[in-house]
DRENVEXVEX-736800 format. One record per residue (C-alpha): y, z, x. Coordinates in steps of 0.5 Angstrom, whole numbers, padded with zeros to 4 digits, always signed. Each point is the difference from the previous one (the first is absolute). Layout:
# DRENVEXVEX-736800
YZX;...
This chain:
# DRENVEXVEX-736800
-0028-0160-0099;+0001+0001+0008;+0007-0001-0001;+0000+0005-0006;-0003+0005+0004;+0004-0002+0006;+0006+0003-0003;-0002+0005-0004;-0002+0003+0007;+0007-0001+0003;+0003+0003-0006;-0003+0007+0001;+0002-0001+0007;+0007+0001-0002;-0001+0005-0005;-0004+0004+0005;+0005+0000+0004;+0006+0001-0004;-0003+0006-0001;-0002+0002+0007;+0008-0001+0001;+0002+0004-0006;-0005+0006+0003;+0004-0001+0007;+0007+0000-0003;-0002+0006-0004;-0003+0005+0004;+0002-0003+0007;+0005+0006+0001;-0006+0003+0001;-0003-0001+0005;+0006-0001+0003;+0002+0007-0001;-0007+0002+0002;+0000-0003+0007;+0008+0003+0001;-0002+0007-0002;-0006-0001+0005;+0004-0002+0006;+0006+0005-0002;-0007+0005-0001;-0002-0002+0007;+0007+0000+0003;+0002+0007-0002;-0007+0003+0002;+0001-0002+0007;+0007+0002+0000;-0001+0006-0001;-0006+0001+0004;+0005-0002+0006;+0006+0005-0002;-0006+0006-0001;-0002-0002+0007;+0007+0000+0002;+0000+0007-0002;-0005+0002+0002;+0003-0001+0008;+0006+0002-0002;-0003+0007-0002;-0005+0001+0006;+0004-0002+0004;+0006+0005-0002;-0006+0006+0001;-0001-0002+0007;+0007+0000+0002;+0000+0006-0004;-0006+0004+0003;+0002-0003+0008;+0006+0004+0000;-0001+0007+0004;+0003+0005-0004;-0004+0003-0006;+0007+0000-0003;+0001-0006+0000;-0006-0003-0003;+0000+0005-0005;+0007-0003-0002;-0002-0007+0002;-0006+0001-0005;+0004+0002-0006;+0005-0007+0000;-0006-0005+0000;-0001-0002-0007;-0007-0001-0001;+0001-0005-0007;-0008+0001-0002;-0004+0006-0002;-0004-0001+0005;+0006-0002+0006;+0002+0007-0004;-0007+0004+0003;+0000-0003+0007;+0007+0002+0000;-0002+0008-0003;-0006+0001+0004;+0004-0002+0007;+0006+0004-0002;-0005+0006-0002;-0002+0000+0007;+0007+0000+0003;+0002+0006-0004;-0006+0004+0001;+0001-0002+0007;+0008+0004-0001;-0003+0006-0003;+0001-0002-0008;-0008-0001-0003;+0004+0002-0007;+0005-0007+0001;-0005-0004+0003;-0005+0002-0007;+0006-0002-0005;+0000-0006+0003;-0007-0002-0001;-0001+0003-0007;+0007-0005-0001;-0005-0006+0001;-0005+0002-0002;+0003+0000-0008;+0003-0008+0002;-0002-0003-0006;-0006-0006+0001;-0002+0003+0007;-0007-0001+0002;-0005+0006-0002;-0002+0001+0008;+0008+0000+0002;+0001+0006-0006;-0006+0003+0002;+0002-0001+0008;+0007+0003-0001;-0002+0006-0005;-0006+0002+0005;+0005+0000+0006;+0005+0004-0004;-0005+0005-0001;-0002+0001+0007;+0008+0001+0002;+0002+0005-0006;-0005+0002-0004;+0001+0000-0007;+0000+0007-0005;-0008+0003+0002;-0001-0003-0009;+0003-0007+0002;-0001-0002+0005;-0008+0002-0001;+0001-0005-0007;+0003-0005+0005;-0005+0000+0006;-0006+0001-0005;+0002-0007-0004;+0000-0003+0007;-0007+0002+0002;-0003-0003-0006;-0006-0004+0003;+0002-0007+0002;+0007+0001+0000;+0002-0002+0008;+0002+0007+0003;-0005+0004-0004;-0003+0003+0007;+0008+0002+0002;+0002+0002-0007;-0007+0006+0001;+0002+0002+0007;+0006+0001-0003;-0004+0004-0006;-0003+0003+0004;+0006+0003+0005;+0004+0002-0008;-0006+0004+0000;+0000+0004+0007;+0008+0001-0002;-0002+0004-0006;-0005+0004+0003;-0007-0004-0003;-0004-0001+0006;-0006-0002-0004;+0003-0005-0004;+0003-0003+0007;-0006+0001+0003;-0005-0004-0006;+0007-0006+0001;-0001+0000+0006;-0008-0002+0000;+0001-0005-0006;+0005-0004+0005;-0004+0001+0006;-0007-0002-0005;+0005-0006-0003;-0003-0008+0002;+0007-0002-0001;+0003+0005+0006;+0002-0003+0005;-0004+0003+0007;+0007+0004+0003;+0001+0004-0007;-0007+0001+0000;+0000+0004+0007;+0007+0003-0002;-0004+0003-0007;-0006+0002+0004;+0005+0004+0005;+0004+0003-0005;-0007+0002-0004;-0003+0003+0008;+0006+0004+0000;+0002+0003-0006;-0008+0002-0001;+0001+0003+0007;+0005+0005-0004;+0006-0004+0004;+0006+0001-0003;+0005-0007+0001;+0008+0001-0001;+0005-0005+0000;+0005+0001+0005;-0002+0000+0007;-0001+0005+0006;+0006+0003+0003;-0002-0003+0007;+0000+0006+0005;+0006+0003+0004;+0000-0002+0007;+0003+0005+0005;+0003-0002+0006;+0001+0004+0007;+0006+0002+0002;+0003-0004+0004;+0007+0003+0002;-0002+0005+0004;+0005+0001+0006;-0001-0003+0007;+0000+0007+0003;-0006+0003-0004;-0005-0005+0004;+0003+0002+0007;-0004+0001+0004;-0007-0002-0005;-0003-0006+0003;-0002-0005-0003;-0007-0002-0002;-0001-0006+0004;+0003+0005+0006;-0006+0006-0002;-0006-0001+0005;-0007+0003+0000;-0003-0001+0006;-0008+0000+0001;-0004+0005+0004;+0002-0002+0007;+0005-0006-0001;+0008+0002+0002;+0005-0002-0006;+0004-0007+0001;+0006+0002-0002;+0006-0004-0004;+0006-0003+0003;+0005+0007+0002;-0006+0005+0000;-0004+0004+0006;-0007+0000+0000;-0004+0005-0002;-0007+0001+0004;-0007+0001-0003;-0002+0007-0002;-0005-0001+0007;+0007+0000+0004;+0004+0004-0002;-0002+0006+0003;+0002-0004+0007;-0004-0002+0006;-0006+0002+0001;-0004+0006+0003;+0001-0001+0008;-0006+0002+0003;-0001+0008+0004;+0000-0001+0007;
């Protein structure tokens, strides 16, 4: 009976592993497959991450070259060969290319190249926003757009909302609502999420515009300096002695006279000696 039972034990050995090696020659490409797609997976992350990061330098590194040069031509056509290769390369390379050119006198270009990365497609929602705010601060929109554009920025918890209601607040003035600037105003100066500096901007302006100022947006002319004559001919100061030779003697005392002059006496001898005595 040992026996019996000894190789019925040995027999569903064998067919157990009959059947495990059936099961490996039919799904071990599998785990094969599994394991190569995961090493490739690994590989190709990791690739790349390092031609992303070569890229990166590459691209920061040709902007400060760029913006090393002297010249503010030269950093404006410096700035426009950089390939940016990202959206967000594409923003960075913007906003610095909008300083240049608002730098050169040309605030309309330097806003057409925000509004242009701004509408990149897959861009995060702050570089847009960021782009757009900027572009509206350079060259204002039509008074009805750029209203619609600046009021969609404020909406609250966007990240400039503070910056989008200075900038409602001034489309106001221009139009002539001094108390809607005004209540603007005082939402942002009231504002939790305002930073301190924008704050004490809004509550200057508020001061100001309550105390009837008006605010334009071109600078004073600086006053016109007039400057002596100085070409006047040698001969019309002759015999005009200079101030450093002019002196006003004191009661009693005798001039001490400059280099070349004669002295002159005080008021008490010019009269010449004094009175003999009478015999």
């Amino acid at each position: 009976m040992a026996d019996s039972d000894s190789f019925i034990n040995e027999v569903t050995e064998e067919v157990r592993r009959d059947q495990l090696f059936a099961v490996l020659r039919r799904w071990a490409w599998v785990a094969v497959l599994a394991v190569l797609g995961i090493v490739g997976a690994a590989t190709y992350v990791e690739v790349t991450r390092s031609q992303a990061d070569r890229d990166a330098q590459a691209f920061g590194d040709a902007l400060l070259a760029t913006l090393e040069q002297p010249e503010l031509a030269d950093r404006v056509a410096g700035l426009a060969e950089i390939d940016a290769g990202t959206p967000e390369a594409a923003i960075i390379l913007a906003m610095l290319q909008s300083g240049e050119l608002a730098r050169a006198g040309e605030p309309a270009e330097a806003a057409a190249r925000l509004r242009s990365a701004a509408a990149a497609e897959g861009l995060a929602p702050r570089y847009r926003d960021l782009a757009t705010l900027r572009a509206e601060i350079l060259d204002p929109s039509d008074p009805a757009e750029a209203r619609l554009v600046l009021e969609t920025l404020a909406t609250p918890g966007a990240p400039y909302a503070a910056l989008a209601q200075e900038q409602l607040a001034l489309l106001a003035l221009r139009e002539g609502d001094r108390d809607g600037a005004v209540a603007m105003l005082r939402l942002i100066e009231e504002g939790a999420a305002t930073p301190p500096g924008l704050q004490e901007r809004a509550a200057q302006l508020i001061v100001a515009l309550e105390s009837g100022a008006e605010l334009v947006d071109t600078a004073p002319e600086p006053p016109v300096v007039e400057t002596p004559d100085t070409g006047a001919s040698a001969g019309d100061d002759a015999g005009v002695p200079a101030e450093s030779d002019t002196v006003v003697p004191a009661d009693g005392d005798t001039v001490v006279p400059a280099d070349g002059d004669t002295a002159v006496p005080a008021e008490d001898d010019a009269a010449g000696p004094a009175d003999a005595p009478t015999e």
